[in-house]
Structure formats: C-alpha cells, structure tokens
C-alpha positions as CSV (number, residue, x, y, z in Angstrom):
1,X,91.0,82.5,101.1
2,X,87.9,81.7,98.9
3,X,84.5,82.5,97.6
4,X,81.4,81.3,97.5
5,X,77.7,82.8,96.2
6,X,75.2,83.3,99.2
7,X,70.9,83.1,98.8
8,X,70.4,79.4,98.5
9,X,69.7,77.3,95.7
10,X,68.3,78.8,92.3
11,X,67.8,77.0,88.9
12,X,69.8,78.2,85.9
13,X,74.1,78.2,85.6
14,X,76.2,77.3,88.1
15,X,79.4,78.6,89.1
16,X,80.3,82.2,88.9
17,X,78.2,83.0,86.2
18,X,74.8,82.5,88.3
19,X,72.4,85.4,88.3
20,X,70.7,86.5,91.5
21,X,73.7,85.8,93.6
22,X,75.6,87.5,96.5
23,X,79.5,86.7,96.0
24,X,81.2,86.8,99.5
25,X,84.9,86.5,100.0
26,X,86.4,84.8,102.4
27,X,89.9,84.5,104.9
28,X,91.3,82.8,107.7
29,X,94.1,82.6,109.5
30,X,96.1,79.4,110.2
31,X,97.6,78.8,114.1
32,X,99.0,75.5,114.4
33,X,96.4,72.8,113.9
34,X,93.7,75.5,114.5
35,X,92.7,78.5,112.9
36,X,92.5,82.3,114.2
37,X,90.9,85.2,112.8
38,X,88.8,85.6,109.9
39,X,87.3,87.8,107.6
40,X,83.9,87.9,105.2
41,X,83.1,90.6,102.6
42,X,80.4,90.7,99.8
43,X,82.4,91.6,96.7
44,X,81.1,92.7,93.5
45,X,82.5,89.9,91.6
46,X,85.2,87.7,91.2
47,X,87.4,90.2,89.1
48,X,91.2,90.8,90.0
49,X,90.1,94.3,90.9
50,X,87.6,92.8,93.7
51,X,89.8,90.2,94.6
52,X,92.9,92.7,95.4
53,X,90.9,95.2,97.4
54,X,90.0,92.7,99.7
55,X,93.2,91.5,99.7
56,X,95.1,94.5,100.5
57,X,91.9,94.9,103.1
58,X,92.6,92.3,105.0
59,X,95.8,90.3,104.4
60,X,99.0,91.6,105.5
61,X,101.8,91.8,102.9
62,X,104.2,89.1,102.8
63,X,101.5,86.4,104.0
64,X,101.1,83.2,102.5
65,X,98.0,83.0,101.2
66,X,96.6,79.5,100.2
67,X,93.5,80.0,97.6
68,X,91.8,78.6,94.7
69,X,94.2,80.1,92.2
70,X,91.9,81.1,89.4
71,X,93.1,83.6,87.1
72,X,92.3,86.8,89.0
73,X,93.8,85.4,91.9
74,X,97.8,85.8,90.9
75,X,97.1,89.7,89.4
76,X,95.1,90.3,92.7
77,X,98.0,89.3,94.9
78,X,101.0,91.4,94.3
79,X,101.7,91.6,97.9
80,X,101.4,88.2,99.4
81,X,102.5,84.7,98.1
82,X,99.9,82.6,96.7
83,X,99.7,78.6,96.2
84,X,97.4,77.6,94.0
85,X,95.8,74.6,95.8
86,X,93.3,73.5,92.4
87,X,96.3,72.5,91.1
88,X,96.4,69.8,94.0
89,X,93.8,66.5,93.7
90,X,91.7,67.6,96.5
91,X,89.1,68.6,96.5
92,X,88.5,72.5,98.3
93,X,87.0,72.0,101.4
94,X,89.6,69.5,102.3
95,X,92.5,71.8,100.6
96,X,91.2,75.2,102.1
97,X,89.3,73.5,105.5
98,X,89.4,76.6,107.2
99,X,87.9,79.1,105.1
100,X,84.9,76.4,103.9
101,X,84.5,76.2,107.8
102,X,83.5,79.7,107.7
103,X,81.3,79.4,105.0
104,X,79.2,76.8,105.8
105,X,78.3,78.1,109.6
106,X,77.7,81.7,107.9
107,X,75.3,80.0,105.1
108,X,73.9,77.6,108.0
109,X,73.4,80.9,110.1
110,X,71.5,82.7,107.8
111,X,69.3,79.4,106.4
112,X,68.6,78.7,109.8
113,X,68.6,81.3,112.1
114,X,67.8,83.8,110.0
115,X,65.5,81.3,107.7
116,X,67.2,82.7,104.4
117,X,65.4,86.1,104.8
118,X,68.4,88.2,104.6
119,X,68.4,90.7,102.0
120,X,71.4,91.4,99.8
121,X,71.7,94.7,100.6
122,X,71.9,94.0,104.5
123,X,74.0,90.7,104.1
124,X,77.4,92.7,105.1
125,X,75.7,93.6,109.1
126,X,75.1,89.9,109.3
127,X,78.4,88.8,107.9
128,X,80.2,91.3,110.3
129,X,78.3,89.6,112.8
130,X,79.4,86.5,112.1
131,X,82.8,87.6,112.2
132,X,82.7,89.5,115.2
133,X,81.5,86.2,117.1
134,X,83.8,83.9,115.3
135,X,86.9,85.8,115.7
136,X,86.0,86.5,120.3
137,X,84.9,82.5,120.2
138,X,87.7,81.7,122.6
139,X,87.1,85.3,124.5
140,X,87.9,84.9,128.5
141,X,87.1,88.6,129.2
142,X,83.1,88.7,129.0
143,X,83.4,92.8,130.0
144,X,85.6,93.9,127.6
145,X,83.8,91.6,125.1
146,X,80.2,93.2,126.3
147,X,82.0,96.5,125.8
148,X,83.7,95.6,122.2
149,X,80.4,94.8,121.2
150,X,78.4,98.7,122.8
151,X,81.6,100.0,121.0
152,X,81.1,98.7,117.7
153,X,77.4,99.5,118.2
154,X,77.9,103.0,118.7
155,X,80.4,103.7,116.0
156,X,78.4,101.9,113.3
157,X,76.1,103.4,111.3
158,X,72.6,103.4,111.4
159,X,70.6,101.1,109.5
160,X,66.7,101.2,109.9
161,X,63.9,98.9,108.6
162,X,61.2,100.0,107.3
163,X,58.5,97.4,107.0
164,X,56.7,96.9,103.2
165,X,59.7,98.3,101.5
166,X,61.4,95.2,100.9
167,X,62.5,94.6,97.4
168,X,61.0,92.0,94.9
169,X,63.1,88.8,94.8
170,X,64.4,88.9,91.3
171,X,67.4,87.6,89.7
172,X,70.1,89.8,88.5
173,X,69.7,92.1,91.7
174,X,72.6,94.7,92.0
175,X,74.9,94.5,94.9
176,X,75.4,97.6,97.1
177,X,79.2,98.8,96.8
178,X,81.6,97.8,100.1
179,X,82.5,100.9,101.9
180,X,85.4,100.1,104.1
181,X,84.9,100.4,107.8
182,X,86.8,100.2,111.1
183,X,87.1,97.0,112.5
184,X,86.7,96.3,116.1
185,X,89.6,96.5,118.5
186,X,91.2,93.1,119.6
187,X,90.7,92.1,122.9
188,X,94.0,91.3,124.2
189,X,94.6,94.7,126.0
190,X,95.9,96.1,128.9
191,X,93.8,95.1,131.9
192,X,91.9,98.3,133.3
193,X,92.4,99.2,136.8
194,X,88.8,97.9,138.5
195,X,87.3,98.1,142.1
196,X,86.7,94.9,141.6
197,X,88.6,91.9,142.3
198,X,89.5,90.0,139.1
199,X,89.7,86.0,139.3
C-alpha cells in the first residue's frame, strides 16, 4: 500500500505538503507473480488516524503489508505486519510495483479519458470505478458481471450534476469526508440454475 496526490501538476511544494491536492490511498493484493484485488480511497491526509481507517477498511488483520514506512505508517498498523521498503535502495515503483500500477492507469484514466476534469468532490465515483473494472479484469462470467454492475448501480446513491455549479479551481480546496460504503459482491458464486445452456 501507498499514496499518491491526484489533479495534475501545480507549481509550489512538493511532497505531502502541496496545496490543492487530492490524497488517495492505495492497496493491492499479491498472487504469485501477479497481483489480485485492489483498493483506492481519497483520504484526508496522510495522518496515522487516515492511514489506520483505511487500513482496518480494507486490509485483513494479520496481512503483510508492504508500504512506504513513514512515520504514520507503523501507529496506523496495529493489526497487520508492515515492512518498511524506503528503507530498501529502490526506488518505489520498483519496491511497491503493484500498487504504482494502479496509480498510474487511475491518473492516466482521468488525464485522458476524463481529460483531468474530475472534481474533487466526485473523484471517489471515479475511483470506485476504477476499481470495480480492475478488480473483474479477468471476469469469465459477462452476466453476473452485467448484473454486479445494475447491482452496484441501484444500491449507490444518487449523485446528480448540475451544470454552472462547478466550483472555482483554487488551491487549498477542502476534501469531502469518506463515508464507508458496501463493496460489490465477488463474482465467484454459485452458478444460477438457467434455461439456458452454459458453455
């Protein structure tokens, strides 16, 4: 796990202390030589109190956990084993590959798909997005995957546009507090009984 700032390129500091930013947390799991689920999340900050609610969110206890190893990380992770990979001579994306995978097709999604238009406040639709598609990217079942995805469309929550209400881009702009929410189901299930014949 990691995390990186999202909305592009502004002058000023670097690092975490950049104004303007969104800071999005990051996880992956490791199978073999290849990697299986993950998980984005906008965070408020890089604080040990941000760090463990995702943590305990999304990362069952007992898990290695692989990360940066700053100094929020080891208070954040009561629950799960950390190794502190900065202390390594690589550099992140080759220590952490997976989860810098996932950042850099979320941040080339929403440069170029979305053309870097995506507001902070609706950055966690498009990140669960992301995630949804990432995480079904081997899917064989294109039904249950259709029907996943009506599923998690009727559960969610509304969220309307309304044109000429968008916010001025200025730094410094507060980010909306994460409400947790169900995740979708996996799709490894019992096959349902269909008139059908299946392949």
């Amino acid at each position: 796990m990691d995390e990186t700032f999202v909305d592009g390129n502004r002058p000023g500091i670097f690092g975490r202390g950049a104004a303007g930013k969104t800071l999005v947390a990051g996880a992956i799991e490791r199978r073999g030589e290849g990697f299986g689920r993950a998980r984005l999340q906008v965070i408020a900050d890089a604080s040990s109190a941000s760090l463990s609610d995702f943590i305990r969110a999304h990362v069952s206890p007992g898990r290695h956990s692989p990360g940066m190893g700053g100094p929020p990380y080891p208070r954040a992770a009561a629950a799960i084993e950390v190794h502190n990979v900065k202390a390594s001579s690589q550099p992140a994306h080759l220590s952490l590959p997976g989860v810098h995978l996932l950042f850099s097709l979320s941040k080339r999604i929403l440069e170029g798909t979305y053309q870097g238009s995506v507001l902070p406040e609706r950055l966690r639709g498009y990140l669960d997005e992301l995630v949804f598609r990432f995480n079904r990217r081997n899917s064989q079942t294109r039904g249950l995957l259709f029907f996943r995805l009506l599923e998690s469309a009727v559960a969610g929550a509304p969220a309307p546009y309304k044109p000429g209400r968008h916010p001025p881009h200025a730094k410094g702009r507060p980010v909306p507090p994460w409400t947790p929410h169900t995740l979708p189901r996996t799709l490894a299930g019992t096959p349902l009984k269909r008139p059908w014949p299946t392949p």
